[in-house]
N, C-alpha and C positions, 0 to 999 in steps of 0.2 A: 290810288286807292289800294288800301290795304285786301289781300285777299283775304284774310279773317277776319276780315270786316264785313264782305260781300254777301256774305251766306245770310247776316243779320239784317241787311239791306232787304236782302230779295224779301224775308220774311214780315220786313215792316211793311213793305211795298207790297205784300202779294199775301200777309197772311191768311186768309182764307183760303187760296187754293192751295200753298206748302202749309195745310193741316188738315187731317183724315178726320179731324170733326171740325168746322167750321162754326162759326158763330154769326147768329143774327145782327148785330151791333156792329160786323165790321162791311164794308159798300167797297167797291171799286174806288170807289171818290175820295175812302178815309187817305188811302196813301200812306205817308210816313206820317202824318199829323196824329194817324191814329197810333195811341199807346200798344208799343210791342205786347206780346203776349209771352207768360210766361214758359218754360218749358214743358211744365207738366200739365199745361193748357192742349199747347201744342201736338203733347203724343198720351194725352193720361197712362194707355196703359201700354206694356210692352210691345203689344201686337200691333201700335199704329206707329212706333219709329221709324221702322222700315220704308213705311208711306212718307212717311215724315223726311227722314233722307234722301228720298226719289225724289220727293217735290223741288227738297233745294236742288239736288243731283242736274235734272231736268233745265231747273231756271237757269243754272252759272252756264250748262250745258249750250242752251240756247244765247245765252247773253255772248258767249263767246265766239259764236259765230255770226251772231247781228254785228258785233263790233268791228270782226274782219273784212266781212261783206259790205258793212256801211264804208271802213275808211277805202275800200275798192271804190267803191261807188263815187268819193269824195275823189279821188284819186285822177278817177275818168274824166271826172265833170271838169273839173280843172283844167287838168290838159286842154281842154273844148273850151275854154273861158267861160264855164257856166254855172261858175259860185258868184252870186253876187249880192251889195252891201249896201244898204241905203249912203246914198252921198253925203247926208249929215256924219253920219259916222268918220267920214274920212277929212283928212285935214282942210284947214280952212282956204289955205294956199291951192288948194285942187278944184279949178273952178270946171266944176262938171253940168251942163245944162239938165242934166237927167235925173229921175229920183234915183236910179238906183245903175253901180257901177263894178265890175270887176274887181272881186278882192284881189288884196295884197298878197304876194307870195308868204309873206309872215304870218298872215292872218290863216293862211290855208294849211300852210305846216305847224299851226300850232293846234286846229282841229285834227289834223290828217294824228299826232301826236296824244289828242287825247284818248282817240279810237285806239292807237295803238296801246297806252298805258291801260286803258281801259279793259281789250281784249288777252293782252296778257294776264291781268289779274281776275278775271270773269276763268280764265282758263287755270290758273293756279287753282282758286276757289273749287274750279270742277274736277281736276283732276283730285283732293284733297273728299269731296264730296264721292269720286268714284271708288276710293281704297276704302270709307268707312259705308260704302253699299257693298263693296266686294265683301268686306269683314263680317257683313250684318244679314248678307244675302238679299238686299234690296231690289225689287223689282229693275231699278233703271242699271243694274249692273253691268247691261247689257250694251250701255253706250259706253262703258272704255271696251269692249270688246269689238264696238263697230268702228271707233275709232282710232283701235290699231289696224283693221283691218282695212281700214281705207288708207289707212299711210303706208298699208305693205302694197296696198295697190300703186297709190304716187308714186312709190320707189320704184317698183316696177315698171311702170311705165318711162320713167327719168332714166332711167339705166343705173343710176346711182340710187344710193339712200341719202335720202333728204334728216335735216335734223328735226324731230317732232320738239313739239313745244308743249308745257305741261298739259293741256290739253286736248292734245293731240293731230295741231296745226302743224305743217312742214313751218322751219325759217324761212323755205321760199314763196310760201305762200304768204308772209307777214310781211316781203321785203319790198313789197310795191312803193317807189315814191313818186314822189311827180317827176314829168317828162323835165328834161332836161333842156337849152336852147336851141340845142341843133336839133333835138327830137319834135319840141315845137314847132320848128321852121318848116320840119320833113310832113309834120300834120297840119299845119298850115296850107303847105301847097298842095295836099291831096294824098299825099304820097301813102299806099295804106300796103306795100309790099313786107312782111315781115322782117326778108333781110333787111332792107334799109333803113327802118325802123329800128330794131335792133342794134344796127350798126351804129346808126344814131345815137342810142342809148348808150352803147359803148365809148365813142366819143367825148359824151357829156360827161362819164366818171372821170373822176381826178385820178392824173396818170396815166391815163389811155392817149394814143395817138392816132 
């Protein structure tokens, strides 16, 4: 997804509430079906830009963290074998008695993959959306200011500096994937000590011994 594309998204998707005068004709329901609205709908007069830029500010703001938060989520479940796929979907050759079975490791790295292209460009979109509130003095200006301020926190706590991402995600916060063989084995048996967990993890990268 294009990030200059994202901010037209959210407003197809949401235009009523990214516009400081809303219109009767558009419903939750309309969605993208309903015809975008023009610009000067949007903000007619100068005094409602500002609204107008907080609202997209806002949406990319939150999308960017639903996306991270969700492929965490997807991440976890996994690991637990708790993505699962109706049997028809899966090949014919897989004779499963059950309606529904354990995705595929492909099937789960290519959602785990969407979140993540997702979240990055939800995050471009917002960081792009916080320099023209800083510029314009937008209400929501305030979220690149919390979210440097929470990555000076991460850092601090890491001992190191993490690298933020346009949004103002650490890379280590993005770099979650799924558990690796020996890390499964180690959560299989019980095992919930963080070093060996860990260790595991380590194990599982290529090149580690």
């Amino acid at each position: 997804m294009s990030p200059a594309l994202l901010p037209r998204l959210v407003i197809s998707h949401c235009g009523r509430g990214a516009s400081p005068t809303p219109t009767p004709r558009w419903a939750l329901s309309s969605g993208p079906a309903h015809e975008p609205r023009p610009p000067q709908d949007l903000a007619p007069h100068e005094r409602d830009v500002p609204l107008a830029v907080a609202a997209v500010h806002h949406a990319c703001d939150a999308m960017t963290g639903l996306a991270y938060a969700e492929r965490e989520r997807v991440r976890t479940a996994a690991g637990a074998g708790r993505i699962l796929v109706p049997v028809r979907s899966l090949p014919e050759t897989m004779d499963i008695p059950r309606p529904f079975a354990s995705a595929s490791r492909d099937r789960i790295d290519a959602l785990m993959s969407c979140y993540k292209h997702t979240g990055r460009a939800s995050a471009e979109a917002a960081a792009r959306a916080g320099d023209a509130a800083a510029a314009i003095r937008a209400p929501s200006r305030v979220l690149t200011a919390a979210r440097a301020a929470a990555e000076a926190d991460r850092e601090g706590d890491s001992g190191r500096p993490g690298r933020a991402s346009a949004g103002g995600l650490s890379a280590a916060a993005e770099h979650h994937e799924l558990p690796g063989p020996v890390e499964d084995v180690l959560r299989g048996l019980g095992v919930t000590s963080p070093g060996l967990v860990r260790r595991g993890a380590q194990i599982d990268r290529p090149g580690s011994s």
